[in-house]
N, C-alpha and C positions, 0 to 999 in steps of 0.2 A: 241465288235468287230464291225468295220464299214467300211466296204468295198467300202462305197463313194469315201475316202480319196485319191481312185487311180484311181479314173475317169482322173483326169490331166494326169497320167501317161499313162494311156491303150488308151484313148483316140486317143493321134497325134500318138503312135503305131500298131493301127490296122488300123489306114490313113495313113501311114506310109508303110504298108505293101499291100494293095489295090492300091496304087499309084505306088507302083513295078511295076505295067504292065497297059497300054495304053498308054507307053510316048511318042507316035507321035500323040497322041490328048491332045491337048494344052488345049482345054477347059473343057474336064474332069478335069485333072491334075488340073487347076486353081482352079475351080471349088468348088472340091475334098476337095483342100489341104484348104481351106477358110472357107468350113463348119465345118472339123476336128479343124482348129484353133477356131470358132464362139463355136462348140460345150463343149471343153475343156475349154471354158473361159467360159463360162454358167457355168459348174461346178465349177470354179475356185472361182468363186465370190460364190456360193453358199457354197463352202465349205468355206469360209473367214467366213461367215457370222454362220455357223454353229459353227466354233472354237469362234467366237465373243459371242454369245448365249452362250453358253454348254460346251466348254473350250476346252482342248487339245483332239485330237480324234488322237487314234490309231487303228492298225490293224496288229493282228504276223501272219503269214503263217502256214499254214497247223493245225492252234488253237494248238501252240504248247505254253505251258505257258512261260511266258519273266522269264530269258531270251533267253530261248534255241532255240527259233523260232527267224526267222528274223523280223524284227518287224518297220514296215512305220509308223509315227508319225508326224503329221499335227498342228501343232503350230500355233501362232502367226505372226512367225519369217518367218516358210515356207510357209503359206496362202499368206501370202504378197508378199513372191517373186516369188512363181508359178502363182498367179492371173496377176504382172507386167511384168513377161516372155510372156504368153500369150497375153497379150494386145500387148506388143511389135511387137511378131510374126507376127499378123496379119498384123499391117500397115506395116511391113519390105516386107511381101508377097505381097501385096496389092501393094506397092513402084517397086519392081521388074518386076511386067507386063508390068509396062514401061520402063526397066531399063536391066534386065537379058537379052543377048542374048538366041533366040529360039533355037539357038544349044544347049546351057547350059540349057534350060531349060529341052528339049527331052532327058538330061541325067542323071536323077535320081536325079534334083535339086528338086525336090519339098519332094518328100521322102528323103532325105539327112535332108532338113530340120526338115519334122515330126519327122526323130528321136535323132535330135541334142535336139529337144523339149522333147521327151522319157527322153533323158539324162539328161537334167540340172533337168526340175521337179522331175525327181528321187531323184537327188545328194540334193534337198530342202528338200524332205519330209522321207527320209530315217533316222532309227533310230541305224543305224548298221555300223558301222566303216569300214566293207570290204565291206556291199553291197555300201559303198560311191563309193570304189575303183572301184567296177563294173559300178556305171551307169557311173561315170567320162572314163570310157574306151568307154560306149557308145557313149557320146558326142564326144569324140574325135575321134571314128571311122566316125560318121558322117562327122565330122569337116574335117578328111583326104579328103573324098571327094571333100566338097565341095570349099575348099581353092585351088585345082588343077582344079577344073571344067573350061575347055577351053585350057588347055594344055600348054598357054603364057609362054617366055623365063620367064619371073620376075615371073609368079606362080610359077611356078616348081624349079626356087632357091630359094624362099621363103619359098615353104613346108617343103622341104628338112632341113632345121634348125627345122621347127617346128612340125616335122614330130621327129625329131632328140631328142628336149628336152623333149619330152611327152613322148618320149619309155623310154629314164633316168628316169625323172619324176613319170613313172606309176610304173619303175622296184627299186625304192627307196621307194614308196609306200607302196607299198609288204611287203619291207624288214622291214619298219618303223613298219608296223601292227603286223609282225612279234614279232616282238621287245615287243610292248607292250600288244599281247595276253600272250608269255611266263612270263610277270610280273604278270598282271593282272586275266588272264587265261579267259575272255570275250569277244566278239567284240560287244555286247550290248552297246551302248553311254552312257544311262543308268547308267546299269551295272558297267560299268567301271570307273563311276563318283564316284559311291559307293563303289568299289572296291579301290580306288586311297584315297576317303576320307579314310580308316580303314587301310591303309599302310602309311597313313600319306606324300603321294609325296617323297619319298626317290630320291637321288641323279641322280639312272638310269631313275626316269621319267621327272624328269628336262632334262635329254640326249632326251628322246623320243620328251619331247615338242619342244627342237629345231630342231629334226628332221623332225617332222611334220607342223614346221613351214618352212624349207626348203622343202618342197614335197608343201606343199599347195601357197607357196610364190614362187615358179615356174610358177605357173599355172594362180596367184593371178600379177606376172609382178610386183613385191616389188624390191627394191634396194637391192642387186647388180646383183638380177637373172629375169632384164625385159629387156635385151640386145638382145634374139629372139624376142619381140613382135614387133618396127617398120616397120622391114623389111617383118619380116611373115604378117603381116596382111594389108600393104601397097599392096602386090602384089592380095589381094583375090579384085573380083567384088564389087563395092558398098553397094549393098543388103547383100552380103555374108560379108563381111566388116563391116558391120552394126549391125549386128546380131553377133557377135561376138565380136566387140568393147562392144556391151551393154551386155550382157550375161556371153559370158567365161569366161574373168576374175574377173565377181560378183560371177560366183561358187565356185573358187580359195579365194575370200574375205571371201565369207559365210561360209567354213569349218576352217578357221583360227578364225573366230569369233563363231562358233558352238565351237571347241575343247578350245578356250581359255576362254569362259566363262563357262565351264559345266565341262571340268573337270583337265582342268593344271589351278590350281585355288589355288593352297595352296604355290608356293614359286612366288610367285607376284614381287618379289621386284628383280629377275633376268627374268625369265622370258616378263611380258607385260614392265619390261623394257627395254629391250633388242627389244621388239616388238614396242613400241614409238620409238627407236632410229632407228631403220630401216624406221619406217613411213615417220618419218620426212628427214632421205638419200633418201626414195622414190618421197618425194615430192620437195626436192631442184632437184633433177636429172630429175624429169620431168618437171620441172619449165625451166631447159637449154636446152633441149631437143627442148622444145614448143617452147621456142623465136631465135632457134637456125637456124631453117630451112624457107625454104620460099615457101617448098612441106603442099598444104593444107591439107593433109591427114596425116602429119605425124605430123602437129601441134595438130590435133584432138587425133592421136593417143596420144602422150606423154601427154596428158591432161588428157588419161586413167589413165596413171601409177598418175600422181597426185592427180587424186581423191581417187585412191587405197589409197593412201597415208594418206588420208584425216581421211578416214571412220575406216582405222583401226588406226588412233591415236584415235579417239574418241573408240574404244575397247578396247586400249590398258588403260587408265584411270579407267576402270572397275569401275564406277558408274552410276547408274540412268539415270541421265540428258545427259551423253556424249554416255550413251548405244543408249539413246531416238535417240540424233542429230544422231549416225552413222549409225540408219535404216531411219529415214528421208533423209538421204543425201545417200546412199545407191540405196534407192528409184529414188531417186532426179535423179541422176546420170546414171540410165539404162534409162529414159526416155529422159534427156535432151541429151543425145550421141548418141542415134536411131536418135530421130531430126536431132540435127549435121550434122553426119557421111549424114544421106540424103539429106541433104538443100547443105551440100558440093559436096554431089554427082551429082546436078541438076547444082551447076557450073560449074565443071569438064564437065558433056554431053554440056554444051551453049559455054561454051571455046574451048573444044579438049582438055584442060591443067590442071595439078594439080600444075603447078608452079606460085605462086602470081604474079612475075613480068609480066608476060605475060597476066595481064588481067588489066580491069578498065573499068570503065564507063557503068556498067551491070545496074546501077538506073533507069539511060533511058528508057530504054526496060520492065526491069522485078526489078518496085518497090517492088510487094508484097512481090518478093523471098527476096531483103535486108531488109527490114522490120524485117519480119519473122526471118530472121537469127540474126539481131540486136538484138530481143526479145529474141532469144536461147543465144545467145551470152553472154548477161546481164544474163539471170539464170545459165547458168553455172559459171562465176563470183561470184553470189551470190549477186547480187543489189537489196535490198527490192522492194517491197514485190515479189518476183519470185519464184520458187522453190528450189534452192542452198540455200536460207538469213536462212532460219528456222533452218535445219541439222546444217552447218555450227556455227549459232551465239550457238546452244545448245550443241554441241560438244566443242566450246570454254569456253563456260561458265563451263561446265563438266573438263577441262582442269583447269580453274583456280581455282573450287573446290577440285580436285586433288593433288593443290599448284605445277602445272603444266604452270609458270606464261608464261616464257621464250616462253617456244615452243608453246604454245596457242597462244602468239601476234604475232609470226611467222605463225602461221595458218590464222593467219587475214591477215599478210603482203602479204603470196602467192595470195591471192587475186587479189591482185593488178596484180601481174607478169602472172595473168589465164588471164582478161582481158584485159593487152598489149597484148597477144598470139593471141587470139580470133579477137580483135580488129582490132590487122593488117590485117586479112581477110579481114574483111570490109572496111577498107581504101585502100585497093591495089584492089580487087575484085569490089566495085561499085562504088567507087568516080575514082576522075582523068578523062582521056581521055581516049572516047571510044576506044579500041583497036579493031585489027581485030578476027571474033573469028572462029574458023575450028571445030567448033562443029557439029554434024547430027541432033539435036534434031529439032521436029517442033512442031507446034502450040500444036495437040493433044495429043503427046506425054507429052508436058512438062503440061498440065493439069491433065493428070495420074499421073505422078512422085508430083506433088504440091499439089495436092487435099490430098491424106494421109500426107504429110509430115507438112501442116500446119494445121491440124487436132491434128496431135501430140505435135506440141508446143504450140496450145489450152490447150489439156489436160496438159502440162507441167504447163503450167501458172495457169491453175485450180488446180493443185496439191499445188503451191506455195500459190495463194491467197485463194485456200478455205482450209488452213492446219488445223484451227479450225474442221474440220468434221474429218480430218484424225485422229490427237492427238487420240482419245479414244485408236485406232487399236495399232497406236504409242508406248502407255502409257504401252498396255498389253506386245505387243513385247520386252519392254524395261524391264520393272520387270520379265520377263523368263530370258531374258540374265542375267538380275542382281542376280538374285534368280536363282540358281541351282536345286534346293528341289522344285521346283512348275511342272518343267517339269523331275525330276525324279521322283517324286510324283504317275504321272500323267502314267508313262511309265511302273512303277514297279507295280502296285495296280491291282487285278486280276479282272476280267472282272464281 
């Protein structure tokens, strides 16, 4: 029993609930919420480093033996994404001081966020198929908040859809777990894996895995159910934008890649196929998506839906090598979109506009920002050595091991079509003639918003060029997704 494993959790929840009150001091609140983030990534990384040493660490409630207790289990898989949620956090928080209106701030922005963090590291390290259901209701209560914070006509018809498909979403959830406790008679992940092996995957769990693939692929913004994400998350603030572009839809990814490597794993050849051919719909539709519009935000945004696309074909192969590429590019992906989403947030404030035509000639002024954005640009691309080339080339290669030849060298092709996307930002945004720009930002300001934001496509860059140090972490992550029996092993074995 090792009650560490829920420092990440407890943590941004009891900052979280301390930042409920003094929200007209601005520099508590900031403060506050900077140390909770600082201190939850102290353990985050420590707990990484603990599953790296000593291997899977769990912990069931109330010492109730697995699997009758609820039972948090700390992996590979989830060290990596609650230590990269955390990191993220902080620079998104950090980016906002300059960026957040002090209205939005005084109203429970900073607590909205501690517990959108409560919710996702929950939904990482959770070994329980209803407590998932629960923390994903917490993020999304947060989320309600904070995508309306400021009251704007375009918020409030934006929530309103995504306010709209979460309640569907959460109330198909239900019904889905429903579904497969009366098969199974478990909500243990575990359990249930065990359970599913000794019934041999009968016909109704082939039913349950597409259902659960439609509950998680709502949330995940997969083809043909990421038709609320543009508009919804087009209308939230930049910071809140950001934080949500990198985050929400990696929890949606990581339950579809929890449930389809651990335990809808015995009729393979409908199922992850079924799961490739939607990858590959998600990645043409956001490849049109992206080249479609001339809103920068919403290019960023459909470059979401295309990396979702990306990471779950590399799951959908279910071997080794393409398990490795889709937590490398996983990874890749929550950090290079925080960048993004904020480097485009800093044109947006120097413009007044998120419409490309209406800009050019930003070089002049403000090289380091096109720089910087060129550099994110290329790694989300995937143009060696960056952080996209690694995930990417290992996910395709895991493709043509597969004999997955077809849709692999389409995986390479969208490349291309990521980089025109991207690209045209920066041909309309810093080249050309300088345009007039009705932005408020000023000197100090745009030193706040810069300073975290090219801090983080550092570390993006050090992710790509120092990926030799990552692989070990990689290598472990990859053999749990591939190997069932190492983290049912690990969940089932009494203390």
């Amino acid at each position: 029993m090792n009650n560490f494993l829920l420092l990440p959790i407890i943590i941004p929840f009891f900052f979280g609930m301390i930042l409920m009150f003094g929200q007209k001091n601005l520099t508590y609140q900031r403060s506050f919420s900077l140390l909770g983030i600082g201190l939850a990534f102290i353990s985050a990384i420590s707990l990484l480093f603990k599953v790296k040493n000593d291997g899977i660490q769990k912990v069931t409630f109330g010492d109730w033996p697995v699997p009758y207790g609820i039972t948090m289990v700390s992996d590979m898989v989830s060290a990596l994404l609650v230590t990269t949620t955390l990191l993220i956090a902080f620079f998104v928080v950090w980016y906002g001081f300059g960026s957040i209106t002090k209205e939005r701030e005084r109203f429970f922005y900073y607590p909205g966020i501690m517990f959108i963090l409560t919710g996702v590291n929950g939904a990482f390290t959770t070994g329980d198929i209803f407590n998932l259901f629960v923390f994903f209701e917490v993020l999304l209560m947060s989320s309600y908040l904070l995508i309306v914070l400021g009251g704007e006509k375009g918020q409030l018809k934006g929530s309103i859809k995504y306010i709209l498909i979460n309640v569907i979403s959460s109330a198909l959830f239900v019904i889905t777990v429903a579904f497969l406790y009366s098969v199974v008679g478990t909500l243990n992940m575990a359990d249930i894996a065990v359970k599913i092996a000794d019934i041999n995957q009968p016909g109704i769990i082939t039913v349950i895995a597409v259902l659960f693939l439609m509950v998680f692929g709502l949330k995940a913004a997969i083809f043909p159910l990421y038709f609320w994400l543009p508009t919804s998350y087009a209308a939230a603030p930049i910071p809140v934008l950001t934080l949500f572009g990198a985050l929400l839809t990696k929890v949606g990814v990581y339950a579809i890649a929890r449930t389809y490597t651990l335990f809808f794993v015995h009729d393979l050849s409908y199922t992850h196929d079924l799961l490739m051919a939607l990858a590959i719909a998600t990645i043409i539709a956001g490849c049109i998506g992206a080249l479609a519009y001339f809103d920068i935000k919403l290019i960023i945004i459909y470059n979401i839906v295309i990396a979702v696309g990306v990471i779950l074909f590399g799951v959908s192969q279910m071997n080794e090598v393409s398990l490795k590429g889709a937590m490398f590019y996983l990874i890749h992906d929550m950090l290079i979109k925080a960048a993004l989403f904020m480097l485009i947030g800093i044109i947006i404030y120097i413009t007044g506009t998120s419409d490309l035509r209406k800009m050019g000639g930003l070089m002049k002024k403000y090289p380091a920002l096109g720089w910087c954005y060129l550099i994110a640009a290329f790694g989300l691309a995937g143009i060696p050595p960056l952080s996209g080339f690694v995930g990417k080339l290992l996910i395709v290669q895991g493709g043509f091991e597969a004999g997955s030849m077809w849709s692999s060298i389409f995986i390479l092709a969208s490349s291309l079509l990521v980089l025109l996307s991207v690209i045209r930002i920066f041909l309309y945004a810093f080249w050309g003639e300088e345009k007039n720009t009705h932005g408020t930002i000023n000197k100090a300001n745009y030193k706040m918003l810069f300073i975290p934001t090219a801090l983080l496509v550092i570390i993006s860059v050090a992710y790509g060029v120092g990926s030799e140090w990552v692989t070990p972490f990689m290598d472990d992550a990859a053999k749990l997704l591939h190997d069932p029996s190492i983290y049912i092993d690990a969940v089932m074995k009494e203390d």
